[in-house]
C-alpha positions as CSV (number, residue, x, y, z in Angstrom):
1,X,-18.0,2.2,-5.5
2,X,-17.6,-0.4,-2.9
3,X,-20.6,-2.7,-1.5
4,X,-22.3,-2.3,1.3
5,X,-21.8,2.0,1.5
6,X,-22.2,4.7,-0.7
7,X,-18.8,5.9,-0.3
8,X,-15.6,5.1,-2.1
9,X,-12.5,3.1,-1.3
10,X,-9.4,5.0,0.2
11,X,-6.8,3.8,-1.5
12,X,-3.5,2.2,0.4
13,X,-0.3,1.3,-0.5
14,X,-0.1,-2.0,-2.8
15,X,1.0,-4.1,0.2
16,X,-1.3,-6.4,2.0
17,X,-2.0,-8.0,5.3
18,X,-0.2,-10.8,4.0
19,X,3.2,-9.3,4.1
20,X,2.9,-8.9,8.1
21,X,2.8,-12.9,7.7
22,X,4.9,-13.6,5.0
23,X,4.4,-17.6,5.1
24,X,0.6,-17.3,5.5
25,X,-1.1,-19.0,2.4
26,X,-3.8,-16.6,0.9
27,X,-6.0,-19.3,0.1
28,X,-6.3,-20.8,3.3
29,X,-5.7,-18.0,6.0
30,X,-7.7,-19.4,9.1
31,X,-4.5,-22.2,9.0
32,X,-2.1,-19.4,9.5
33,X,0.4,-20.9,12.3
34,X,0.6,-19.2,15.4
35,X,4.1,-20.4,16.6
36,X,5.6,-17.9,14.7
37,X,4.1,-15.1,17.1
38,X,4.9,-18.1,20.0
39,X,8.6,-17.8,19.3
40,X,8.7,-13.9,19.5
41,X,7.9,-14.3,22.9
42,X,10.0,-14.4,26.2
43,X,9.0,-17.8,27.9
44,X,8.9,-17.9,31.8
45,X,12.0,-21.1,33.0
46,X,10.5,-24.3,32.8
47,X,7.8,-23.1,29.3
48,X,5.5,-21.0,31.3
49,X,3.8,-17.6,29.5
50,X,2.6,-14.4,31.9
51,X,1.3,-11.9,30.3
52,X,3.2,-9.4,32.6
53,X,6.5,-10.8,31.9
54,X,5.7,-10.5,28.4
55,X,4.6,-6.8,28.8
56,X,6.7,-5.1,31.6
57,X,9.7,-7.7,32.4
58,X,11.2,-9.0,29.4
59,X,11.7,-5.2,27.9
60,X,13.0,-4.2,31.4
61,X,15.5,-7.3,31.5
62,X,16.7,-6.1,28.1
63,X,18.1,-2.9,26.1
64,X,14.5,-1.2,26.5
65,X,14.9,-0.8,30.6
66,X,15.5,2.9,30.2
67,X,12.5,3.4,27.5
68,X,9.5,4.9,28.8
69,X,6.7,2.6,28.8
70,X,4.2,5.1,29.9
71,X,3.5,9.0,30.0
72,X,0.7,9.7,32.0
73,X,-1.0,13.3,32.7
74,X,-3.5,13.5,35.2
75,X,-7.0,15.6,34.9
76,X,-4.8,18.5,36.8
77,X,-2.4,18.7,34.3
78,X,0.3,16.8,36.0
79,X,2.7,14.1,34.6
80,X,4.6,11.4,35.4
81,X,6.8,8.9,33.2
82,X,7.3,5.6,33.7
83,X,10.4,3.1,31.9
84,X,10.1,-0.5,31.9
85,X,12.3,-0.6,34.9
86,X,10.1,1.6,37.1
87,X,6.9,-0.9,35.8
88,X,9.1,-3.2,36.8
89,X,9.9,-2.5,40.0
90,X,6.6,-0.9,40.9
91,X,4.5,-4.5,39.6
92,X,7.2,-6.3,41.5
93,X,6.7,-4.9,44.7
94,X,2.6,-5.1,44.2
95,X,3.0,-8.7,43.4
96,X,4.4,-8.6,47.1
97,X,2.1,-6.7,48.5
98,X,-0.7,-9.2,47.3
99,X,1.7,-12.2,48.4
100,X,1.7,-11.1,51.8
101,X,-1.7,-10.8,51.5
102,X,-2.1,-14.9,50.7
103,X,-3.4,-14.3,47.5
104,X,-2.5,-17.4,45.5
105,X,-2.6,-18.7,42.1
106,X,-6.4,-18.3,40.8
107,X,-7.5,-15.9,43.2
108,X,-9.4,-13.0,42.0
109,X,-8.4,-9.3,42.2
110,X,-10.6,-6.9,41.2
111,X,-9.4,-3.3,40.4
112,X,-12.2,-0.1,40.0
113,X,-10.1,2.9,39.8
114,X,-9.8,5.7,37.2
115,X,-7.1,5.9,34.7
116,X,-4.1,6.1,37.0
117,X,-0.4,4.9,37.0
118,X,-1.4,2.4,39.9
119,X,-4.5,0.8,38.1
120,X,-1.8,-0.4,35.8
121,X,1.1,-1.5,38.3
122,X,-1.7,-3.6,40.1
123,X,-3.2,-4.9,36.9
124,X,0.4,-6.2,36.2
125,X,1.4,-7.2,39.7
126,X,-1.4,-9.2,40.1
127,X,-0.8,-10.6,37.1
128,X,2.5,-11.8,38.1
129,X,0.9,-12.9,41.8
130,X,-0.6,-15.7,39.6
131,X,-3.9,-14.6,40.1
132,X,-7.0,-13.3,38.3
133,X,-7.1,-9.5,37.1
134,X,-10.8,-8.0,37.1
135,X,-10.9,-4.6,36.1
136,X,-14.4,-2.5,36.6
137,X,-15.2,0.7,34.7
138,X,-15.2,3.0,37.0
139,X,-18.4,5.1,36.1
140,X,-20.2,1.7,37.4
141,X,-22.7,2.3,40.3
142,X,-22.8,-0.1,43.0
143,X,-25.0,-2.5,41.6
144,X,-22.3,-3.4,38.5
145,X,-20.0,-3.5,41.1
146,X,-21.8,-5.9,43.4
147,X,-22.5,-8.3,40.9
148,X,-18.9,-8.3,39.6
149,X,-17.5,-8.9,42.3
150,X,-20.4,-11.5,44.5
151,X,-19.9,-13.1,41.0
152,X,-16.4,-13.7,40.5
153,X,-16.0,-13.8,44.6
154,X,-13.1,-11.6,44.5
155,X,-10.7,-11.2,47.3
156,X,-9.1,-7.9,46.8
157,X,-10.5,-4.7,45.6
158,X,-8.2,-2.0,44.6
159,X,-9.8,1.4,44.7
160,X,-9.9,5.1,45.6
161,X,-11.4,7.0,48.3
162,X,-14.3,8.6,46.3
163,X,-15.2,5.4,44.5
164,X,-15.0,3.5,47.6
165,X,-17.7,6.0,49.5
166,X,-20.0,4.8,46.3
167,X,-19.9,1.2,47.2
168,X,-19.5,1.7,51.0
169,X,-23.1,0.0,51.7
170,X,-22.4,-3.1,49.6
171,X,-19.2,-3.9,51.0
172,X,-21.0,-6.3,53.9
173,X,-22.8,-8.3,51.4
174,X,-19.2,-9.5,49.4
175,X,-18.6,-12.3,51.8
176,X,-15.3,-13.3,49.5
177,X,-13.3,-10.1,50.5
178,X,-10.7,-10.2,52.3
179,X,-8.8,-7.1,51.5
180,X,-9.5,-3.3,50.1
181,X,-6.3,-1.4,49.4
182,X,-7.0,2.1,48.9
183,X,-5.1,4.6,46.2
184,X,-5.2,7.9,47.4
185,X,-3.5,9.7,44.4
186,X,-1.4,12.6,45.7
187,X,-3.1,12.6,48.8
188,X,-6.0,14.3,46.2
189,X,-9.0,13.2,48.9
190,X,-8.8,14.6,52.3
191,X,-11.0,11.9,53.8
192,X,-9.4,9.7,56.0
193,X,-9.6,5.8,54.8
194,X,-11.3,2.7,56.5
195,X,-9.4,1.8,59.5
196,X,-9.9,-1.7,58.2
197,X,-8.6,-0.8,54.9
198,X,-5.2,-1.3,53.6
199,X,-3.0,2.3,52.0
200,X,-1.7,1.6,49.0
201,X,1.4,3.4,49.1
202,X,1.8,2.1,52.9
203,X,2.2,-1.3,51.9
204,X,3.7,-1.1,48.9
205,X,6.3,1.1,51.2
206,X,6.9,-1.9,53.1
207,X,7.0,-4.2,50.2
208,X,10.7,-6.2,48.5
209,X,11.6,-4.9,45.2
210,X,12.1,-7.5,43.4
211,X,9.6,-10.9,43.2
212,X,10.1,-13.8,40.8
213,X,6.6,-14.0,38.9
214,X,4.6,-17.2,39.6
215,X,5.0,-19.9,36.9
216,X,2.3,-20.2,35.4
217,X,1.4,-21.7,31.9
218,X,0.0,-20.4,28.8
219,X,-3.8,-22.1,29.6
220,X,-3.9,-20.5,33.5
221,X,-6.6,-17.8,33.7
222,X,-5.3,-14.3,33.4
223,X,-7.6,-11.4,33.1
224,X,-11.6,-11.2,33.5
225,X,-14.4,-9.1,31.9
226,X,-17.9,-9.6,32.6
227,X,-20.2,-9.0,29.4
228,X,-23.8,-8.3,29.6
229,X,-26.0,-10.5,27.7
230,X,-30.4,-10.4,27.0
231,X,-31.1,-12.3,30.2
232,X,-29.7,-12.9,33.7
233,X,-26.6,-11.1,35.1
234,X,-23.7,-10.4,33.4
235,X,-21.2,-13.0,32.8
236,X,-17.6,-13.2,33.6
237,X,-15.1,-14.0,30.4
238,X,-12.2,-15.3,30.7
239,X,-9.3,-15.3,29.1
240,X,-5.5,-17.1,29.8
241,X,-2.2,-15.5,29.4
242,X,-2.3,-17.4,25.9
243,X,-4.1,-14.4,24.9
244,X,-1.2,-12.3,25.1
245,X,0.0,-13.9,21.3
246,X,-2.5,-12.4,19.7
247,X,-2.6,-9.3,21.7
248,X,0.8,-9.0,20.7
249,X,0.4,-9.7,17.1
250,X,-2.4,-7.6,15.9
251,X,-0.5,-4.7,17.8
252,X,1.9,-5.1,14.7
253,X,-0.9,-6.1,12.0
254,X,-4.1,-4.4,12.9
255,X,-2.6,-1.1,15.0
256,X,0.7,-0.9,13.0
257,X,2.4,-0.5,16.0
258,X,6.4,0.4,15.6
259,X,9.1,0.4,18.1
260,X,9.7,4.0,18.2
261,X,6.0,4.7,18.4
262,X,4.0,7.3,21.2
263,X,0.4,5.3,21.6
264,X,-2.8,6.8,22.8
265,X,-5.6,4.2,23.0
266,X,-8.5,6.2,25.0
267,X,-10.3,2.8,26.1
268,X,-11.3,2.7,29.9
269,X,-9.0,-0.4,32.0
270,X,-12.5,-1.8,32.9
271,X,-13.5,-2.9,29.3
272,X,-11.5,-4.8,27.5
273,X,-10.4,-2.7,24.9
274,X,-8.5,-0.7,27.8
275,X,-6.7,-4.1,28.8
276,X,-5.8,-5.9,25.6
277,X,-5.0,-2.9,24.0
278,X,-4.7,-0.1,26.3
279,X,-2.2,-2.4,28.2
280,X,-0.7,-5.4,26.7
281,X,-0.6,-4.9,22.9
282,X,1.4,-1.4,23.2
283,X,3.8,-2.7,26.0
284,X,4.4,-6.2,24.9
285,X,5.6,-4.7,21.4
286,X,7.6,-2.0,23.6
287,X,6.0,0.8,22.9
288,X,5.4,4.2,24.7
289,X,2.0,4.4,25.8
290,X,0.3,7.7,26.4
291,X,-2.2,7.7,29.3
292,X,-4.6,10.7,29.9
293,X,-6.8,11.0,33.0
294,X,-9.0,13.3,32.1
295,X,-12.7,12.9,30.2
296,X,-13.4,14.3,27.1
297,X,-12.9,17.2,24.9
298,X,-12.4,18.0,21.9
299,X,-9.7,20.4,22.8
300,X,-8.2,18.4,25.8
301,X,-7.8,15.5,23.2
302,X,-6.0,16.9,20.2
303,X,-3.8,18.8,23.2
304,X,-2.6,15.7,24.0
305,X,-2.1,14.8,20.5
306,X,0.0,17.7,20.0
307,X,1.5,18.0,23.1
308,X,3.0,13.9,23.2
309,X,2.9,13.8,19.4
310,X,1.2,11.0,19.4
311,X,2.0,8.8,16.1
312,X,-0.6,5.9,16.9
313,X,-4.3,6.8,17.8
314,X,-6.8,4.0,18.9
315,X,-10.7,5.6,19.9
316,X,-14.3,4.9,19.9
317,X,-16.8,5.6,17.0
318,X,-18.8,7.3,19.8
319,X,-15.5,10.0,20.2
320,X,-15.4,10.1,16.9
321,X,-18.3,11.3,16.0
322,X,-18.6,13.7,19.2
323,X,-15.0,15.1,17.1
324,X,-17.1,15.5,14.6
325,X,-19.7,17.4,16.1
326,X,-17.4,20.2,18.0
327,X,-16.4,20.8,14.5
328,X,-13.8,21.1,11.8
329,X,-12.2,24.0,12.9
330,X,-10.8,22.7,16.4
331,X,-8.4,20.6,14.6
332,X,-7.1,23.0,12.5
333,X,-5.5,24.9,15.5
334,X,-3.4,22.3,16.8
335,X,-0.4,20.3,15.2
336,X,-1.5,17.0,14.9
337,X,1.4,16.1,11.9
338,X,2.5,13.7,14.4
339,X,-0.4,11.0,13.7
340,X,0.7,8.8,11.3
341,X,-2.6,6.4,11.9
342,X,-6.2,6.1,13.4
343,X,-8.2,3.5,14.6
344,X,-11.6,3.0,15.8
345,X,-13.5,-0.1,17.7
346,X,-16.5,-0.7,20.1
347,X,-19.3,0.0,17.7
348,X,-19.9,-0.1,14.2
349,X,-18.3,3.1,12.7
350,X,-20.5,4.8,9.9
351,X,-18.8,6.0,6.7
352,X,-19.0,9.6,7.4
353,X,-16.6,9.4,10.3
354,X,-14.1,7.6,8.2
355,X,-14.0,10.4,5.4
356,X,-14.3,13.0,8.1
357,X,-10.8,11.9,9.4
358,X,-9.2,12.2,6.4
359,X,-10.2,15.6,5.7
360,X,-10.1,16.8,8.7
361,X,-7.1,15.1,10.6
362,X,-5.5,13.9,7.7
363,X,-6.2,10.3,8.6
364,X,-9.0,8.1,7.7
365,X,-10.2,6.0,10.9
366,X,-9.9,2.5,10.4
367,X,-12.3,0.5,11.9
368,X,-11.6,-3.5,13.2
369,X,-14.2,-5.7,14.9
370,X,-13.7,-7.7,17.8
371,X,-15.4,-8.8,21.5
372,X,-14.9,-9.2,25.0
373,X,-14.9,-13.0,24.3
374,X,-12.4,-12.8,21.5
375,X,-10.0,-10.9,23.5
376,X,-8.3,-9.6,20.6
377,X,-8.9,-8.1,16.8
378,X,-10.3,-10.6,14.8
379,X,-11.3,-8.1,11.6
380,X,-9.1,-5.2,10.5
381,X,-9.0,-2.5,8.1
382,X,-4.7,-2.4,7.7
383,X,-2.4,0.6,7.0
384,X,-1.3,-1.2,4.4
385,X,-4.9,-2.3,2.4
386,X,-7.7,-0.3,1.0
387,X,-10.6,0.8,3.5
388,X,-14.0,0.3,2.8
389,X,-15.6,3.1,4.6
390,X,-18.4,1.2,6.8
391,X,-16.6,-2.1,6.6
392,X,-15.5,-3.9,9.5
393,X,-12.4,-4.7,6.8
394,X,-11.0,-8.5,6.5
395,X,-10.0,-11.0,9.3
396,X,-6.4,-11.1,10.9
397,X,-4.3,-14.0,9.7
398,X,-5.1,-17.2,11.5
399,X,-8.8,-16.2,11.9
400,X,-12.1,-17.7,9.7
401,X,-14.9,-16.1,9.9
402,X,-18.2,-16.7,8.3
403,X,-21.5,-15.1,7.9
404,X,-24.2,-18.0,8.0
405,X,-28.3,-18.8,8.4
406,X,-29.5,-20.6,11.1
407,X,-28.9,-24.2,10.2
408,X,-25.4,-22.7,9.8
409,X,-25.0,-23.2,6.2
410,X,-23.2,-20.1,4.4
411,X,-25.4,-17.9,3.0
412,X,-24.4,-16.1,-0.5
413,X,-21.8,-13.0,-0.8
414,X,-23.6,-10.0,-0.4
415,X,-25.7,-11.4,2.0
416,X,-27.3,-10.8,5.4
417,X,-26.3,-13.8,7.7
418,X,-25.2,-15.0,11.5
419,X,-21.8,-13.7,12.2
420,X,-19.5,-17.0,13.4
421,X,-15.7,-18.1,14.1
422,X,-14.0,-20.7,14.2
423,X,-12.9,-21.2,17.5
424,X,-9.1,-22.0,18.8
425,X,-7.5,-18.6,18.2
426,X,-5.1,-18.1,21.3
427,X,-7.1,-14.7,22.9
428,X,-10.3,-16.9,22.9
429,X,-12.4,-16.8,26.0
430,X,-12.0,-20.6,28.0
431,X,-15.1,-19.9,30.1
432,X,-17.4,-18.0,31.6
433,X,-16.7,-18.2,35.4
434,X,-19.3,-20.6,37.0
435,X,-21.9,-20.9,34.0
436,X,-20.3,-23.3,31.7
437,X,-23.9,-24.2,30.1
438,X,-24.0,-20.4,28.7
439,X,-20.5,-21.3,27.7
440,X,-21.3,-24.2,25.6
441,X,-24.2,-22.4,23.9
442,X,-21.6,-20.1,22.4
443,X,-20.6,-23.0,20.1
444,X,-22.4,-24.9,17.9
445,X,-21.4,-27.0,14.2
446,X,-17.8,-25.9,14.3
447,X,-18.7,-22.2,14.9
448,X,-18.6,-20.0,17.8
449,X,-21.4,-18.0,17.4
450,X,-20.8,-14.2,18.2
451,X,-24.7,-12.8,18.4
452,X,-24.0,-9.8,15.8
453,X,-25.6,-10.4,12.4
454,X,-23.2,-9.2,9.6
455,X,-22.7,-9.7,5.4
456,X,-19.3,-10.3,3.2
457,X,-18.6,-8.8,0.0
458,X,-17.2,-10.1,-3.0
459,X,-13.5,-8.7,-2.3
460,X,-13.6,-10.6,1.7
461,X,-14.4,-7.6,3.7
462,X,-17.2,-7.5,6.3
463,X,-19.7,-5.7,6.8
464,X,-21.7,-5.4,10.2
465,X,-25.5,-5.2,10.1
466,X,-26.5,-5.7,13.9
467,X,-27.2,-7.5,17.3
468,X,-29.3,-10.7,17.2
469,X,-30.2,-10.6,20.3
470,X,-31.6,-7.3,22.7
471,X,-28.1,-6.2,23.9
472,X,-27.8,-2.6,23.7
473,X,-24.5,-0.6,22.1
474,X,-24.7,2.7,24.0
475,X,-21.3,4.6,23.6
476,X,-19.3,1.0,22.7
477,X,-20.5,0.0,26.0
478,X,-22.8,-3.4,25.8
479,X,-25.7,-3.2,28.1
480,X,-27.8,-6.3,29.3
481,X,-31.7,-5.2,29.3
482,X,-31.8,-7.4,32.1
483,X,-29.6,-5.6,34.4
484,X,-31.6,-2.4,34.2
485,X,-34.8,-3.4,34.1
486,X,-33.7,-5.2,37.6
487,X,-32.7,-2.3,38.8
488,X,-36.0,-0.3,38.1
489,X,-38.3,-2.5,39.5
490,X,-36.6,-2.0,43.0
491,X,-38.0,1.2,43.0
492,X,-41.1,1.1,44.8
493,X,-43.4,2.7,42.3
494,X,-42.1,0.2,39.6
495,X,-44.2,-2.8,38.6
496,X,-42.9,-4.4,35.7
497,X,-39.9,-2.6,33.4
498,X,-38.7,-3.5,29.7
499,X,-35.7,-2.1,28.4
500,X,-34.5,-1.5,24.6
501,X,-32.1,0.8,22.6
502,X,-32.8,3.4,20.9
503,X,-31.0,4.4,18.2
504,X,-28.5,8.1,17.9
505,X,-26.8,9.8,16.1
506,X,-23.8,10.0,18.5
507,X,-23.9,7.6,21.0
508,X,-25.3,4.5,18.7
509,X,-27.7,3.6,21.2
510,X,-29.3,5.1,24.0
511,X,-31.1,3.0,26.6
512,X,-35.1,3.6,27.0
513,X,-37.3,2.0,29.4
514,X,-40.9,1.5,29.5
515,X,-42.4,1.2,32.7
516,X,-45.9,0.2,34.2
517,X,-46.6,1.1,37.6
518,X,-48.2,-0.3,40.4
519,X,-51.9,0.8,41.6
520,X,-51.7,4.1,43.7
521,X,-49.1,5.2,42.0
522,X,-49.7,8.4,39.1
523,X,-47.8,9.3,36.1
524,X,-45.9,12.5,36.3
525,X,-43.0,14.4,34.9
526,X,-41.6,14.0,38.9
527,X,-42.1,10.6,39.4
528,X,-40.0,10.1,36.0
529,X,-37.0,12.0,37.3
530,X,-36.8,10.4,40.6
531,X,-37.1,6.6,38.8
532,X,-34.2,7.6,36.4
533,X,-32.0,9.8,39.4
534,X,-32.7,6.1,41.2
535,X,-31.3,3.6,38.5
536,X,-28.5,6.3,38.3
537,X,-27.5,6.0,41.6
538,X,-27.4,2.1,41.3
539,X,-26.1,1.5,37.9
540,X,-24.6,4.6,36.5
541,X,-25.3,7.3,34.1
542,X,-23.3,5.5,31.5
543,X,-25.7,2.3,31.8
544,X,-29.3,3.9,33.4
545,X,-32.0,5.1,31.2
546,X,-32.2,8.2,29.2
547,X,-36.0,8.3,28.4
548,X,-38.7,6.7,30.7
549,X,-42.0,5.9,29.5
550,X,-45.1,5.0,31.3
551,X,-47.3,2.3,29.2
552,X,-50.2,0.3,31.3
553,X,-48.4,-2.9,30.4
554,X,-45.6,-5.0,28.8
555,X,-46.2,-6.7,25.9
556,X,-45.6,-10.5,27.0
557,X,-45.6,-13.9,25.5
558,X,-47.7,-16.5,27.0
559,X,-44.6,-17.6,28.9
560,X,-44.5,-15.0,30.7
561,X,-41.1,-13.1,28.9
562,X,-41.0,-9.6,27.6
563,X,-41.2,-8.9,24.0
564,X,-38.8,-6.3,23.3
565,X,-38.7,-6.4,20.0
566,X,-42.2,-5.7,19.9
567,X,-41.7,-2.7,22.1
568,X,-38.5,-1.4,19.6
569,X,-40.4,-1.5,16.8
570,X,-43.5,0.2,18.5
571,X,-41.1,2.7,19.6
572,X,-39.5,3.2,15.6
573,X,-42.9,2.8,14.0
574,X,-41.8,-0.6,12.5
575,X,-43.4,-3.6,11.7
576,X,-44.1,-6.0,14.8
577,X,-44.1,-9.6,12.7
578,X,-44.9,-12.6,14.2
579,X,-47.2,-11.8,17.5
580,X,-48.8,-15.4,18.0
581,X,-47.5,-15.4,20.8
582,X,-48.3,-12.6,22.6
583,X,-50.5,-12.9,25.6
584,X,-54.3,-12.0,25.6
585,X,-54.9,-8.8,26.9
């Protein structure tokens, strides 16, 4: 029996993660040197490092230019395939587009799109343009949106006619943007766009070929995800195209990527498990990626499995255990002897679902740990080690991890601690864009300081335990309390709103809100549904509330701030603790 779970180890091949880095000393693996995974790489003339070049150019400059680099099926069944040529020439020509545009090095390009061919020729082009990718999930509402983008003051927004309706009444208040180039896939929407908006296949009709991507260097800013924290707006990480080298190698070590694989990684482009691993860990090891428009279904998913034979599989816990629940059967009618290995990352996956794969896929999921600020895997269970079902398994070469208290000192094996790293790995965040003093409180004694609370075992693996701070896990998604509760109390029966999650069985977390109202204003079933059908509409279903309740007021300190801990463990029958604190009635 292992620590930490009830369940027992799956058993692997007698190889470790230490033959994926055959000079790495076991004793001492957060020295692991990185210029082995440096040398792999295709350098820009003159010792620059672009991410795209890495990805798309230097397989299309070589023997892979006929590969395929992606297969993508749209919602409607259609499909198109793409070789590293075609990504080539299609980033190339976007790069143009965005030149003639006077985009320049630093600039920011947002894109909020669904899971189409073009989200990931612009991601690339502008990439190559020198500036700043920001990707948005596009099940946002307008207020995510806004944010983002008044945030980061982003120039260019790539979109689609649908999505673009959404945000039509926030357009005027992003004075940054310049430009809004809109993808109308297939002609799919009959509305007519914008007559100050830019068509996307209009312009890159008119654009050259072939462009030489800017120079930049290994520490310019590449891609951006914002990250949702307990107070204020959500902040912008970024990373540099140094990120790409440990994109590139955990590809090989954590996914067990292989040349001649066909990749599925289900992630959304607007977090960044759809970016560092549904785009540049796959591609820069040359790999065929599978991309698949359409939402979920048990059915549609192992389809696709089937139908692509997909040999590498990279999901969500949340998927998982919505697989689970459709039920063991639905596998069993489709060939899925393709799949040689599983995955899973976003949210702690539970030790059922690990089991469940491996009787009823014939896979065990194997779950790794990482963030939006780490840009890459930091903690993997291999194909070649032992999984502890529940574990978040053992950290990457190069990479030290520690669980510690609060005056940072280790706390014993077996322990519940802080969960920290040691900071310099190359896919570490540099900033986060205009709020470096948030920055700097990510670091502390040596130790960047990742807010999850976590414990180590005896035999080095890790074991998650939970959030230190009020940030919600809802479907791998993280949700700041602060952005909804902003949005509820612009309703105009709202006086004061606290947010916490809940815990389920499927989705982690579900987000619940207590609300007080404002005199005149009466509790009732109605008033609840409008409140909710009104956060939906400005943050999205994925991020709004899913139970409302009305409470005559918020538990507060004397400062003023809400105690939401208090209201969690009113909510779970737990014990409140320490309430010295909490204002007089």
């Amino acid at each position: 029996m292992t620590t930490g779970s009830s369940f027992e180890t799956i058993h692997k091949p007698a190889v470790s993660e230490f033959d994926v880095a055959p000079n790495l000393d076991r004793n001492n693996v957060q020295e692991y040197d990185w210029q082995q995974m440096f040398d792999e790489l295709d350098w820009l003339p003159g010792g620059g490092l672009n991410k795209a070049h890495e990805a798309i150019d230097r397989h299309a400059n070589g023997p892979k230019r006929d590969k395929i680099a992606m297969i993508w099926e749209g919602k409607n069944g259609e499909r198109e395939d793409y070789t590293f040529g075609d990504m080539k020439r299609e980033t190339d020509k976007f790069a143009n587009v965005l030149k003639s545009l006077g985009i320049q090095t630093g600039d920011r390009v947002f894109t909020f799109m669904d899971r189409l061919p073009e989200q990931y020729i612009a991601v690339f082009g502008i990439l190559k343009a020198g500036a700043i990718a920001g990707p948005l999930f596009s099940a946002f509402g307008p207020d995510p949106v806004r944010d983002r983008m008044e945030d980061s003051g982003a120039k260019v927004l790539v979109t689609q006619p649908d999505l673009r309706r959404k945000i039509t009444h926030i357009i005027p208040e992003l004075f940054d943007l310049q430009h809004i180039i809109i993808v109308n896939k297939d002609g799919r929407d009959p509305m007519p766009i914008d007559s100050q908006d830019l068509d996307y296949y209009e312009e890159m009709g008119k654009a050259p070929a072939n462009f030489t991507t800017v120079a930049t260097s290994q520490y310019d800013y590449s891609i951006m995800h914002y990250t949702s924290g307990t107070t204020g707006k959500p902040k912008g990480a970024v990373h540099r195209h140094q990120a790409v080298v440990q994109q590139y190698a955990t590809g090989k070590w954590a996914l067990d990527l292989h040349e001649d694989d066909i990749y599925w990684c289900t992630a959304d482009p607007g977090w960044v498990t759809g970016t560092s691993y549904g785009m540049l860990a796959p591609w820069t090891n040359g790999v065929t990626q599978l991309i698949f428009e359409g939402g979920f279904r048990a059915s549609w998913w192992y389809e696709q499995i089937q139908k692509h034979k997909v040999t590498v599989w990279y999901t969500a816990p949340t998927a998982i255990r919505m697989l689970m629940k459709a039920g063991d059967e639905v596998p069993k009618r489709y060939d899925l002897s393709s799949l040689r290995f599983t995955a899973s990352v976003g949210e702690p996956l539970n030790p059922e679902a690990v089991v469940w794969g491996k009787e009823a896929i014939g896979h065990a999921f194997h779950d790794n740990w990482w963030q939006t600020e780490t840009g890459a895997i930091m903690c993997a269970n291999y194909a070649s080690t032992d999984i502890k079902p529940g574990s978040m398994g053992r950290p990457i070469p190069g990479i030290q991890l520690g669980v510690v208290d609060e005056n940072f000192d280790p706390v014993p094996v077996g322990e519940d601690g802080n969960l920290v790293a040691r900071p310099g790995w190359p896919s570490m965040f540099h900033t986060y864009w205009q709020n470096t003093e948030m920055y700097n409180s990510r670091f502390k004694k040596g130790w960047y300081i990742t807010g999850d609370t976590a414990r180590m075992d005896e035999d080095g693996y890790f074991w998650f335990v939970g959030r230190a701070d009020d940030v919600i896990n809802t479907a791998g998604h993280l949700v700041g309390p602060f952005e909804v509760e902003s949005a509820l109390i612009e309703h105009e029966a709202v006086a004061e709103a606290g947010v916490i999650g809940k815990p389920d069985p499927i989705a982690m977390e579900v987000v619940k809100a207590f609300v007080s109202l404002k005199d005149g204003y009466e509790e009732t079933p109605q008033l609840r549904r409008e409140i909710m059908q009104f956060a939906r509409t400005k943050l999205s279903a994925a991020v709004a509330p899913r139970e409302i309740d009305f409470i005559p007021g918020l538990p507060k300190t004397r400062s003023g701030k809400i105690m939401r801990r208090l209201l969690k463990a009113r909510e779970l029958g737990l014990p409140e603790g320490d309430t010295s604190t909490l204002e007089d009635d």
